[in-house]
SEZATI-187995 format. One record per atom (N, C-alpha, C): residue in three letters; x, y, z. Coordinates in steps of 0.1 Angstrom, whole numbers, padded with zeros to 4 digits, always signed. Example, Ala and Ser with C-alpha at 12.3 -4.5 7.8 and 13.67 -1.06 7.14 Angstrom:
BEGIN
Ala+0132-0057+0078;Ala+0123-0045+0078;Ala+0132-0033+0078;Ser+0128-0022+0071;Ser+0137-0011+0071;Ser+0129+0000+0079;
//
This chain:
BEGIN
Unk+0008-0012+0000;Unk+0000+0000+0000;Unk+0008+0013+0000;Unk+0023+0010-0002;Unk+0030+0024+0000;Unk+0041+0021-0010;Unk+0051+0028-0007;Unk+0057+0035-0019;Unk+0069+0022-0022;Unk+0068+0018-0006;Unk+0083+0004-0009;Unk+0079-0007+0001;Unk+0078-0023-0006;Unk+0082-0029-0001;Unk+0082-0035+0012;Unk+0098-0024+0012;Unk+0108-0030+0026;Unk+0101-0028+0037;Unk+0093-0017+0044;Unk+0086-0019+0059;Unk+0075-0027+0061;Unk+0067-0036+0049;Unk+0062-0048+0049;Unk+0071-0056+0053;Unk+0080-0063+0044;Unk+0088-0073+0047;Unk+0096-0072+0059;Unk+0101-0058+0070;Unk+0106-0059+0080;Unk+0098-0063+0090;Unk+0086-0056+0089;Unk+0073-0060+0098;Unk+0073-0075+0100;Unk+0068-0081+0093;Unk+0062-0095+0083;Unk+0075-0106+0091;Unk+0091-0101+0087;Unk+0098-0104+0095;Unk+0102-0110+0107;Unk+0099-0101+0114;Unk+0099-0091+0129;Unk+0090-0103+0138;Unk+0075-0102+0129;Unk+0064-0114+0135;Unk+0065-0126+0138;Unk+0075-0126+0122;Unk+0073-0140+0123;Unk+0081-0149+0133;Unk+0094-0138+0129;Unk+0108-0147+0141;Unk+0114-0159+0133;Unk+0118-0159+0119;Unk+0117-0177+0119;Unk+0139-0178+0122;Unk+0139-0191+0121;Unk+0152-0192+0126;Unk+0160-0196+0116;Unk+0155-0197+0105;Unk+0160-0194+0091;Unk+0149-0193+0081;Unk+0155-0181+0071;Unk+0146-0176+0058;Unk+0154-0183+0046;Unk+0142-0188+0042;Unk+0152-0194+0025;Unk+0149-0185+0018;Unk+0163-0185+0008;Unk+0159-0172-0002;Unk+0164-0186-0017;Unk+0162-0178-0028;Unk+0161-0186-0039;Unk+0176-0181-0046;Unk+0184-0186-0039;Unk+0200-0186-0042;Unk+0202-0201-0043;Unk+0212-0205-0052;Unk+0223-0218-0052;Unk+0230-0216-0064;Unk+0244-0218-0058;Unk+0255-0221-0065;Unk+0255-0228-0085;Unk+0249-0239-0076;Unk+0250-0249-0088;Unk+0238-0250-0096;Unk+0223-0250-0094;Unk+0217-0253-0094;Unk+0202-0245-0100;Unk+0205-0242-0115;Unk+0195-0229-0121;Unk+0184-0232-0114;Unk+0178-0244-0112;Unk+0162-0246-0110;Unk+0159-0238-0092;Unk+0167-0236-0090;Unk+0167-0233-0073;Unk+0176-0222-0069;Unk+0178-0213-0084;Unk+0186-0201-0080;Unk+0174-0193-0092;Unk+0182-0176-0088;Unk+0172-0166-0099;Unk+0173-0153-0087;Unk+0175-0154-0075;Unk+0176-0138-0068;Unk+0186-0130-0073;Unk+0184-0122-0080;Unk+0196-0109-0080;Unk+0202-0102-0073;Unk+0216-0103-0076;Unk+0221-0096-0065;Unk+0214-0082-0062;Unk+0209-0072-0066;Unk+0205-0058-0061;Unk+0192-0064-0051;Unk+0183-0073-0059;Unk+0171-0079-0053;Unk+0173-0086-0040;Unk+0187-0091-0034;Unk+0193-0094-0025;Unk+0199-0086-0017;Unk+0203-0073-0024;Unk+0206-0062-0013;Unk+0194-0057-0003;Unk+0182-0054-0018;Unk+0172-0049-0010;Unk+0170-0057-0003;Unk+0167-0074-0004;Unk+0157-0076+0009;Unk+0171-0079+0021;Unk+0181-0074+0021;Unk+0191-0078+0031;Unk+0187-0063+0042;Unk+0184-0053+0032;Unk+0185-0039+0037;Unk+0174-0034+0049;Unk+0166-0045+0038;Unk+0146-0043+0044;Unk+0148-0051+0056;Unk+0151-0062+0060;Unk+0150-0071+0067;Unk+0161-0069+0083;Unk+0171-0063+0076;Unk+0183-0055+0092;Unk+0191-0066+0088;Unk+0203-0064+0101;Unk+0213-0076+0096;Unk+0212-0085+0108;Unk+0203-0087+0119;Unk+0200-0095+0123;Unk+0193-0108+0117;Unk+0185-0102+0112;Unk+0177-0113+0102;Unk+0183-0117+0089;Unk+0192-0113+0086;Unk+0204-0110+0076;Unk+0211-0127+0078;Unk+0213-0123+0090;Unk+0221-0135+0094;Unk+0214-0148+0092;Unk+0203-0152+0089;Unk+0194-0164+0092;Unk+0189-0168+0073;Unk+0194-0162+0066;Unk+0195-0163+0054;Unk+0203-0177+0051;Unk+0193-0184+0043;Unk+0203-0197+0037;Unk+0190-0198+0024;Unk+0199-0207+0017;Unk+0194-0216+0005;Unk+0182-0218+0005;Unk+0178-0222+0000;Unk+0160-0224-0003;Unk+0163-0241-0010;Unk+0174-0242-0015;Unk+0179-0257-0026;Unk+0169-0270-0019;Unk+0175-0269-0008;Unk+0169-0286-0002;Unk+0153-0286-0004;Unk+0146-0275-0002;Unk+0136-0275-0002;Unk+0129-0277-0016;Unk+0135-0269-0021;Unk+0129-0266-0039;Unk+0133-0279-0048;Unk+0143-0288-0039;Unk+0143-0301-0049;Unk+0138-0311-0042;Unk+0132-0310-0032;Unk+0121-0319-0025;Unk+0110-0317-0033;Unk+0106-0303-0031;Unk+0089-0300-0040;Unk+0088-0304-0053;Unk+0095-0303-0058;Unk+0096-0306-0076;Unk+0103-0316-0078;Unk+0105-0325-0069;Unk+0113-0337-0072;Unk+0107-0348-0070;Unk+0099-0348-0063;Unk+0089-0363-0058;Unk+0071-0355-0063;Unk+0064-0367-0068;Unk+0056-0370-0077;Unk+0043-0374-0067;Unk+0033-0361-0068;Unk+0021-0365-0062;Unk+0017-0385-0065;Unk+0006-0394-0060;Unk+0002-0404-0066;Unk-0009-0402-0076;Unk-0017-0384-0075;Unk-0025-0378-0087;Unk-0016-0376-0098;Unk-0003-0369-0095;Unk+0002-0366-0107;Unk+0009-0381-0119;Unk+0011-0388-0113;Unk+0016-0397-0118;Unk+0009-0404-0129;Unk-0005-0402-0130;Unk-0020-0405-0138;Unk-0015-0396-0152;Unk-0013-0384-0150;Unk-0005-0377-0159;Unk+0007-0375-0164;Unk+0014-0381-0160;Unk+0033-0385-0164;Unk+0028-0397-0169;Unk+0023-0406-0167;Unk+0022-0420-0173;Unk+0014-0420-0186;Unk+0003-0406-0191;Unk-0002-0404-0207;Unk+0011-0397-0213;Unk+0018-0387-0207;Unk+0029-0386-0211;Unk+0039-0395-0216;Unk+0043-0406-0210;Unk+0051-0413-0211;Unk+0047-0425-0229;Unk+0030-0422-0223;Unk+0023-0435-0234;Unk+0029-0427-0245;Unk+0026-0410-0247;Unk+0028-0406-0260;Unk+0039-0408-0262;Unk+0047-0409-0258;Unk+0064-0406-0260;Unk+0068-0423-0270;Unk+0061-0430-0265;Unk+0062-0444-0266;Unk+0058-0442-0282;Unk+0047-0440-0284;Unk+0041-0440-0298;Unk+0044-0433-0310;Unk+0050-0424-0308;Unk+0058-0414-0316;Unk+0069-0420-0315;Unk+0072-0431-0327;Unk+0089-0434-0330;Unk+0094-0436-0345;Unk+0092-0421-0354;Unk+0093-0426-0369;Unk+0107-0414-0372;Unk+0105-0415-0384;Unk+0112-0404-0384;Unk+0110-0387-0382;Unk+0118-0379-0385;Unk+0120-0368-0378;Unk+0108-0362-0384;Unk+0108-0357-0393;Unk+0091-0349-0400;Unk+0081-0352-0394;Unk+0081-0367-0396;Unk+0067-0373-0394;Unk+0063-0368-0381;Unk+0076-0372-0374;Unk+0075-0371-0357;Unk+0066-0358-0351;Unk+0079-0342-0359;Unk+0071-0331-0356;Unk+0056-0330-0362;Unk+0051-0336-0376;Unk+0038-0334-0381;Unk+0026-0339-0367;Unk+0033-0352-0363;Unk+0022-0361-0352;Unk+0022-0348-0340;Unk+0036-0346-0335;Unk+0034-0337-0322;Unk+0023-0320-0325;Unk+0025-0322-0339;Unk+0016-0305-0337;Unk+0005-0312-0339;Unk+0000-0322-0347;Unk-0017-0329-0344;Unk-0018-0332-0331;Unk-0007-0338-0323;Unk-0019-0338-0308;Unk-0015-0326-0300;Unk-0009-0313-0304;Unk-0009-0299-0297;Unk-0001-0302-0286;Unk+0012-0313-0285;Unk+0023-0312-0278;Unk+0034-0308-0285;Unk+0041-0306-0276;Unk+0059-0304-0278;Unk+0074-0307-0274;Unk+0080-0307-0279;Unk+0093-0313-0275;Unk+0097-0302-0261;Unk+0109-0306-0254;Unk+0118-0297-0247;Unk+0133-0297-0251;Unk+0138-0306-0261;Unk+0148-0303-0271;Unk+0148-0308-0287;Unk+0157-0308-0292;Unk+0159-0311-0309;Unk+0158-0322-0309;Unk+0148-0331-0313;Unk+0143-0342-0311;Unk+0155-0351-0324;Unk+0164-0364-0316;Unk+0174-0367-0320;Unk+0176-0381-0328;Unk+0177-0387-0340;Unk+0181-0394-0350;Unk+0189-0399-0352;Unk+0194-0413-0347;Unk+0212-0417-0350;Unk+0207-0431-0360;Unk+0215-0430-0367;Unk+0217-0445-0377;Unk+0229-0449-0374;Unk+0232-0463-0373;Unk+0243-0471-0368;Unk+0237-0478-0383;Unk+0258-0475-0390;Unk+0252-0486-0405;Unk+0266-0492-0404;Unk+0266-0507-0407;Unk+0279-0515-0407;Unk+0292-0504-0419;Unk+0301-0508-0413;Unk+0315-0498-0421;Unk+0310-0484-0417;Unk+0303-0482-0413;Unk+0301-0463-0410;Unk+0304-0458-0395;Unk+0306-0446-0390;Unk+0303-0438-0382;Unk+0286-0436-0374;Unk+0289-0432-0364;Unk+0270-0431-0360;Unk+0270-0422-0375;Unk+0256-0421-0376;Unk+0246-0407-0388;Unk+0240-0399-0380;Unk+0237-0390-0385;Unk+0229-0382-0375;Unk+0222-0367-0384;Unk+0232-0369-0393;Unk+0228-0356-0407;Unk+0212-0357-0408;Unk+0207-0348-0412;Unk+0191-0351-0420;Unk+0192-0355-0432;Unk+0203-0352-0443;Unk+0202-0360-0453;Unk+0211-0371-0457;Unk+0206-0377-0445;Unk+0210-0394-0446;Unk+0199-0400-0452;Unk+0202-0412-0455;Unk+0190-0415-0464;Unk+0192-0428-0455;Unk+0181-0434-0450;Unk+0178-0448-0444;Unk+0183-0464-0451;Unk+0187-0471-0452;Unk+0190-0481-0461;Unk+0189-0492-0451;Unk+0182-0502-0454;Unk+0181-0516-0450;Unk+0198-0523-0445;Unk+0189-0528-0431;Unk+0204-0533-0425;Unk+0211-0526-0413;Unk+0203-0508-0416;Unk+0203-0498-0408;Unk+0201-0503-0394;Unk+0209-0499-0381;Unk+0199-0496-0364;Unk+0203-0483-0362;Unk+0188-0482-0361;Unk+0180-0466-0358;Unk+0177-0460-0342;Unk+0185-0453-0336;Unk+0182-0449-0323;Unk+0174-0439-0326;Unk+0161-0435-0319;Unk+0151-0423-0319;Unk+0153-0416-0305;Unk+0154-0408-0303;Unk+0156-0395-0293;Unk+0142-0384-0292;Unk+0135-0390-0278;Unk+0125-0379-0283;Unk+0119-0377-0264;Unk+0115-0366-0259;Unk+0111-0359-0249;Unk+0098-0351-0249;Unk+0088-0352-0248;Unk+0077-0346-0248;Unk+0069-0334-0238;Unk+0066-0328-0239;Unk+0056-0318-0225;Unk+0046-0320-0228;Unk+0039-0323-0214;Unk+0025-0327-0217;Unk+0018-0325-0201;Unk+0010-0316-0196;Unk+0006-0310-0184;Unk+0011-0305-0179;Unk+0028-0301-0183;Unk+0038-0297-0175;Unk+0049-0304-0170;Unk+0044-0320-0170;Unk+0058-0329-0171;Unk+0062-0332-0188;Unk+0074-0333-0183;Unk+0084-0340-0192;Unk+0091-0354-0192;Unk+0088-0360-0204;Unk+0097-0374-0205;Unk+0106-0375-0215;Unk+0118-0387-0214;Unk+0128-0388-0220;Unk+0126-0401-0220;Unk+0130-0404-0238;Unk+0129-0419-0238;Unk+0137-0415-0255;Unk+0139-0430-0257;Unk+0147-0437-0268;Unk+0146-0453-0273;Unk+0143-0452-0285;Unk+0135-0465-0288;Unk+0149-0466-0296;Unk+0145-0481-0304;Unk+0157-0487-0312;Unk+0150-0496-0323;Unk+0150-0492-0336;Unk+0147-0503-0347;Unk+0157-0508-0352;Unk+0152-0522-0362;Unk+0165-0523-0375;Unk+0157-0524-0385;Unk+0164-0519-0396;Unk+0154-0516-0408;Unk+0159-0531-0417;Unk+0148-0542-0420;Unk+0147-0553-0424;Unk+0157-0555-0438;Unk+0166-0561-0443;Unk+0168-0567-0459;Unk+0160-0574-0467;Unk+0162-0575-0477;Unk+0147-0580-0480;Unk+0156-0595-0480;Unk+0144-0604-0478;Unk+0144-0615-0471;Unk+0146-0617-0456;Unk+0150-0607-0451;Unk+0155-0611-0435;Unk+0134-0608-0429;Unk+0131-0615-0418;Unk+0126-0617-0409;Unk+0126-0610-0394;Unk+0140-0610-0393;Unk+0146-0606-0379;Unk+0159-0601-0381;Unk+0161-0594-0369;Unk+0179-0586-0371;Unk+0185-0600-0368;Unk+0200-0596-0377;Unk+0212-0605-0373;Unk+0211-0607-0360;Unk+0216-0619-0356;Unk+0218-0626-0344;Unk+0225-0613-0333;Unk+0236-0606-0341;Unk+0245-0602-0333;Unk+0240-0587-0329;Unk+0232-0583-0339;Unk+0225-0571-0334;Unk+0216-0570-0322;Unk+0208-0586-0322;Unk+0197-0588-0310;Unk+0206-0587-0295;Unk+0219-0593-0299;Unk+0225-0598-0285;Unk+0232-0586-0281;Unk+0231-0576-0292;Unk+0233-0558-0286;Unk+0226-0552-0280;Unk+0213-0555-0283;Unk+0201-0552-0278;Unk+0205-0559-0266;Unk+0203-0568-0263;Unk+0198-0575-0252;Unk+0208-0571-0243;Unk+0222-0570-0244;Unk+0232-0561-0239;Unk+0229-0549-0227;Unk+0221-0542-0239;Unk+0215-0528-0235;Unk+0206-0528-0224;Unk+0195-0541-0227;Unk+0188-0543-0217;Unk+0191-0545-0198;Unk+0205-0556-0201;Unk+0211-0556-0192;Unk+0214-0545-0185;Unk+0218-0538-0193;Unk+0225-0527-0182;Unk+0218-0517-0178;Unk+0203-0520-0180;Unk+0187-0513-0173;Unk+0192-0520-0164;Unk+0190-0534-0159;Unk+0192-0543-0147;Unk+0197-0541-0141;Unk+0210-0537-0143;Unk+0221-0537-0134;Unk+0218-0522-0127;Unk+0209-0514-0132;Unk+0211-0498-0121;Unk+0191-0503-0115;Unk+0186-0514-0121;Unk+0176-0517-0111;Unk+0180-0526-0098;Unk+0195-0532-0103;Unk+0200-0541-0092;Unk+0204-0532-0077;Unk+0205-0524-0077;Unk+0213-0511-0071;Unk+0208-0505-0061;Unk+0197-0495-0070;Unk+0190-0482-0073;Unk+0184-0484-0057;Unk+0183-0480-0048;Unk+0173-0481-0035;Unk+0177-0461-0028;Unk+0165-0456-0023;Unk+0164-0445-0020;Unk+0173-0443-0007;Unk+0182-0435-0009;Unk+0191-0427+0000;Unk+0204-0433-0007;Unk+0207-0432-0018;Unk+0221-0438-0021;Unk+0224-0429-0033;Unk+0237-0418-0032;Unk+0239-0405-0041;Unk+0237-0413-0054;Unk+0235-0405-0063;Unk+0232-0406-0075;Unk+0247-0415-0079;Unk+0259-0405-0080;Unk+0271-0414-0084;Unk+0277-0422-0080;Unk+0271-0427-0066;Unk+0274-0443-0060;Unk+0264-0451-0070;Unk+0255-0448-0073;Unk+0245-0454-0081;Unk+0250-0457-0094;Unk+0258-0449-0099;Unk+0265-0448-0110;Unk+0276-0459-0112;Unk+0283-0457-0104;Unk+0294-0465-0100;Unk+0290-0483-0098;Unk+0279-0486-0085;Unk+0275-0495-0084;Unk+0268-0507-0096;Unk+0263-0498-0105;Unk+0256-0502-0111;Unk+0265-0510-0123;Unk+0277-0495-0125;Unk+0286-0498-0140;Unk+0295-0513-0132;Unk+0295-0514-0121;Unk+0305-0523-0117;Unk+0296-0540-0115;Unk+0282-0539-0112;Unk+0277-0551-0116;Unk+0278-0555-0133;Unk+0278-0546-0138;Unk+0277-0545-0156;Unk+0290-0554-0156;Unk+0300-0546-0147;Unk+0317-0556-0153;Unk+0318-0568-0147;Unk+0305-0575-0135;Unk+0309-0587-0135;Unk+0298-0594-0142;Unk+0290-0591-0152;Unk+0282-0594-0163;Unk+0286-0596-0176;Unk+0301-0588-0171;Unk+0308-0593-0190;Unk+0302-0582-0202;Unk+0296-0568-0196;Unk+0290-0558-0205;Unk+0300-0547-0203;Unk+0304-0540-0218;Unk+0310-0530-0214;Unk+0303-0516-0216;Unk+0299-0511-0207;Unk+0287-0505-0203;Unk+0290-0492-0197;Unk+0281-0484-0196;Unk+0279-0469-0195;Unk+0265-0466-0189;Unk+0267-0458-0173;Unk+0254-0454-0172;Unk+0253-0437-0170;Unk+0244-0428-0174;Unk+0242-0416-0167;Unk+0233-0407-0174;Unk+0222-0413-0160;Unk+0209-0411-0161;Unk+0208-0398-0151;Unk+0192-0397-0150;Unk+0196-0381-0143;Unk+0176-0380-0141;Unk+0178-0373-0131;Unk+0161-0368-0127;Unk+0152-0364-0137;Unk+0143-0369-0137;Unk+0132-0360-0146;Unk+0117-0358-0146;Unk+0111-0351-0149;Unk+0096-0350-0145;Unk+0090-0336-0147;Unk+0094-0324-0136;Unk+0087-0311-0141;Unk+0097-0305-0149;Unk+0113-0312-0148;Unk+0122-0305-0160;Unk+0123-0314-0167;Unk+0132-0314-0181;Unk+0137-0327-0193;Unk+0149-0329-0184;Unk+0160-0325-0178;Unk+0167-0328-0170;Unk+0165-0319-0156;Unk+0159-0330-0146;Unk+0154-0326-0135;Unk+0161-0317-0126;Unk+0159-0315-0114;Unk+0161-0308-0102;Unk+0166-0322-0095;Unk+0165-0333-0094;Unk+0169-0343-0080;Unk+0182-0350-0083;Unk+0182-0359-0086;Unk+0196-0368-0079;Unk+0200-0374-0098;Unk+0210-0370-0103;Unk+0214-0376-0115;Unk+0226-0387-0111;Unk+0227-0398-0119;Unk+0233-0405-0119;Unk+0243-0404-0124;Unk+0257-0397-0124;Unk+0264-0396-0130;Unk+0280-0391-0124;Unk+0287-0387-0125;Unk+0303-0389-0115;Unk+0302-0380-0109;Unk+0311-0376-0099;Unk+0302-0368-0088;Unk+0316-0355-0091;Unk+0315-0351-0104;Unk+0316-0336-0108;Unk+0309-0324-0104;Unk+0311-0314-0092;Unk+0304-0307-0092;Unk+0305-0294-0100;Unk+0317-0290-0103;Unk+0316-0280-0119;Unk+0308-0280-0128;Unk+0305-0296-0128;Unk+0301-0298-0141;Unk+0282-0300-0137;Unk+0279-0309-0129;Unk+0265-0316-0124;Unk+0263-0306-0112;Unk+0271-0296-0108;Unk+0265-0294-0093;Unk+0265-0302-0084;Unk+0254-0302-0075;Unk+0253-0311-0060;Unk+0245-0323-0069;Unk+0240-0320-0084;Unk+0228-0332-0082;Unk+0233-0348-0080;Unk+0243-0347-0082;Unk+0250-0361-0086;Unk+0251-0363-0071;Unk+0254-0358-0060;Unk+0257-0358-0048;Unk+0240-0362-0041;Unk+0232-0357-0047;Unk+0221-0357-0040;Unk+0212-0373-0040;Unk+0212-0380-0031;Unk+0202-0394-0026;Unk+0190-0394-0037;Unk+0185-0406-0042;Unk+0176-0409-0047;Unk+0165-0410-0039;Unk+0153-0405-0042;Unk+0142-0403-0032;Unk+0132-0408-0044;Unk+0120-0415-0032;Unk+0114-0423-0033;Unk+0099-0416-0041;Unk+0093-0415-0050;Unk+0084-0409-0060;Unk+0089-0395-0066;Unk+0101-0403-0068;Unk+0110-0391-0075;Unk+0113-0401-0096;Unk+0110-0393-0104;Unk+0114-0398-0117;Unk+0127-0399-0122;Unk+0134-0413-0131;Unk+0146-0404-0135;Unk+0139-0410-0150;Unk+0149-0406-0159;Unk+0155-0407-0172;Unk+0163-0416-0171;Unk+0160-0432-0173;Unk+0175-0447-0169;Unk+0179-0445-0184;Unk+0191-0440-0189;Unk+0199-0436-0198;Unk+0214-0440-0197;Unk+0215-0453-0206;Unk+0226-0461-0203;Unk+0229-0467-0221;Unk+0242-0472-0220;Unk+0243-0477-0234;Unk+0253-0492-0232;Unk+0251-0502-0242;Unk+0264-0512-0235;Unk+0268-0513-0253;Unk+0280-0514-0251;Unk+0292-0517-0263;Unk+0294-0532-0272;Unk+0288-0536-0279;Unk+0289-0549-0283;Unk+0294-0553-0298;Unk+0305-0557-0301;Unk+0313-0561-0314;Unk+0301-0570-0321;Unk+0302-0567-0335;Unk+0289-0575-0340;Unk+0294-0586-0354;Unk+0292-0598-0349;Unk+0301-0607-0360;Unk+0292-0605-0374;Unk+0284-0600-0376;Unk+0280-0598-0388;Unk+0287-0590-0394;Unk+0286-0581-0388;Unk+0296-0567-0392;Unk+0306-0564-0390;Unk+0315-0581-0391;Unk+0330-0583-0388;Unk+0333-0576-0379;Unk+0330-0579-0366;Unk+0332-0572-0352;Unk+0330-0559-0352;Unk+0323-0555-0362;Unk+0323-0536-0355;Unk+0317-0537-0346;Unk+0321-0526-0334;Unk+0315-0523-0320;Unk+0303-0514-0322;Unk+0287-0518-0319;Unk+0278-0513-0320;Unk+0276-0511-0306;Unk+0270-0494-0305;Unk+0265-0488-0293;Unk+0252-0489-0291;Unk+0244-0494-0284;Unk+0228-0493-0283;Unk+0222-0486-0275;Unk+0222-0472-0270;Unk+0216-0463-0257;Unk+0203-0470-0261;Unk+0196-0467-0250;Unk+0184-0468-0241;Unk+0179-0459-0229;Unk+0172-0453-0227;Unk+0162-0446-0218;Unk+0148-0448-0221;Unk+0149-0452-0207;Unk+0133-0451-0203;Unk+0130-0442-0187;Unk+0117-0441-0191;Unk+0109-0436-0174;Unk+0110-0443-0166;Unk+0118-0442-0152;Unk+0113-0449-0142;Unk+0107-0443-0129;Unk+0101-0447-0122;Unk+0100-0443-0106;Unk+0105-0447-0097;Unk+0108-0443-0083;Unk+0116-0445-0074;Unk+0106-0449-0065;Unk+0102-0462-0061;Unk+0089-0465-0050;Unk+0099-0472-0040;Unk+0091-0476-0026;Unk+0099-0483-0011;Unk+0105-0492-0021;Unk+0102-0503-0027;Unk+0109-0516-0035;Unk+0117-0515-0043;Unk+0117-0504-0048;Unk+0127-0502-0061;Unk+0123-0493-0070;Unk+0130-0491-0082;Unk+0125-0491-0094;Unk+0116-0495-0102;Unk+0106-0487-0105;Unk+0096-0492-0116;Unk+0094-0482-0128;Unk+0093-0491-0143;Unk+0090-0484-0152;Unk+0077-0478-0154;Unk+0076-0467-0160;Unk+0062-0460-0153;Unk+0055-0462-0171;Unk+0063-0472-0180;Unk+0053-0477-0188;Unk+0063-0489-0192;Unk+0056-0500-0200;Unk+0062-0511-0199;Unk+0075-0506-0211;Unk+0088-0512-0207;Unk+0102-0508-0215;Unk+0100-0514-0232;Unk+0106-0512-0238;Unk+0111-0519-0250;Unk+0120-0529-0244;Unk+0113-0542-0251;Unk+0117-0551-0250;Unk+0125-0558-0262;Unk+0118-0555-0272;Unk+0125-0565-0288;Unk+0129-0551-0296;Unk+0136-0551-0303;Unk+0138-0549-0316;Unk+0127-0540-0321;Unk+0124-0530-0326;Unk+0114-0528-0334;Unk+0121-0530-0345;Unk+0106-0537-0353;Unk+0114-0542-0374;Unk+0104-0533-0381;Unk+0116-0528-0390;Unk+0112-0520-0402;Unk+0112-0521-0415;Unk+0101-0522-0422;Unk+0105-0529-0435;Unk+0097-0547-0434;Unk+0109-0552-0444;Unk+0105-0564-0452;Unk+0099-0563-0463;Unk+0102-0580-0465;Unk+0092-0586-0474;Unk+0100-0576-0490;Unk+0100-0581-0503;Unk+0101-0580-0516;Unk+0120-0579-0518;
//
């Protein structure tokens, strides 16, 4: 009702007494920072330096709230998740379907072809050719959550039925090393012990494997506990931060497998899916890719 602010907020203050004020500062952490420094002087100025002193972080709190998943919301991350599933063609088609159902990506929705004798593809004017495995990269908004997922085809030869033997047991590779961070994964255990634990059941599995996955739900890469080395330059505290229990991540892992068809070339197979963090474990919050999707055949 007046000209400033500040003799509200010292009042308001004064009443309340608390024995710490969180303000919306952190270091590492865009989703839980945004005060300005001047906007920080004022409320330091407004407030005296008694109350000055009882200033901390707001972080712990702001990646509790946005990190764990009403049992209502989850009704709606799980049509999220369906769409994400069903949209797996190529890139045009992809964006034509996402403006028919009036959703949208939260990045460049991503394309790799793995072709024997080649490098990954990734250009848009690659041209698809039989024999091809196709990784699809796609993340959706949809009520305000976000999902990340990644499907995998092989584009049929004519006569073939099914991928080469050695392609499936790539696949199946890949699958493993979902298992191995479901072997793990239990709530209060940092993200990069999770990391670590996980890649080290992979090595007595005989997979040479890669995990780093990371929170997701009201961001495409969340606010909670990412799986990944416990860099904080790089990841902040998230990698440091406990996996909590109706919290989502993005399980984004790849395993390395020489393919005798393709005279040993080393084929990479990433995989992500949705999971949730419940008391038991891990659960996929829609059923994973299991086989191969086949593309093509026949003539």
């Amino acid at each position: 009702q007046g000209p400033s602010l500040a003799p509200i907020l010292r009042e308001t203050i004064q009443e309340l007494n608390p024995r710490r004020i969180g303000i919306n500062e952190s270091r590492t952490n865009p989703m839980a920072d945004g005060l300005s420094v001047e906007m920080k002087n004022f409320l330091v100025d407004a407030i005296g330096p008694r109350y000055a002193r009882r200033l901390v972080s707001a972080e712990p709190l702001v990646v509790e709230f946005l990190d764990t998943r009403l049992t209502e919301e989850m009704e709606y991350f799980r049509e999220a998740a369906e769409l994400s599933k069903r949209i797996g063609d190529m890139r045009w088609w992809i964006y034509e379907t996402l403006a028919k159902l009036d959703i949208d990506t939260w990045y460049f929705h991503g394309l790799r072809i793995h072709r024997e004798g080649s490098e990954r593809l990734n250009a848009d004017s690659t041209v698809v050719l039989p024999g091809d495995v196709i990784n699809n990269d796609i993340g959706v908004v949809y009520m305000g959550f976000h999902t990340d997922y990644k499907g995998t085809g092989y584009v049929l030869k004519p006569g073939e039925t099914e991928a080469p033997a050695g392609i499936q047991q790539a696949f199946a590779n890949a699958l493993q090393v979902q298992d191995a961070v479901f072997e793990v994964a239990r709530a209060g255990i940092p993200g990069h012990e999770v990391k670590t634990l996980s890649e080290a059941v992979c090595e007595e599995w005989g997979l040479d494997a890669s995990v780093y996955s990371h929170s997701v739900g009201v961001g495409g890469h969340g606010i909670g506990a990412w799986i990944n080395p416990a860099w904080p330059d790089r990841y902040g505290a998230r990698t440091l931060l406990p996996l909590r229990v109706g919290a989502l991540y993005a399980l984004e892992s790849h395993a390395l497998t020489p393919v005798p068809e393709w005279g040993d070339q080393v084929l990479s197979i990433n995989t992500e899916e949705d999971v949730v963090l419940t008391e038991g474990g891990l659960q996929y919050v829609v059923p994973r890719q299991e086989e191969l999707h086949l593309i093509g055949g026949g003539g």
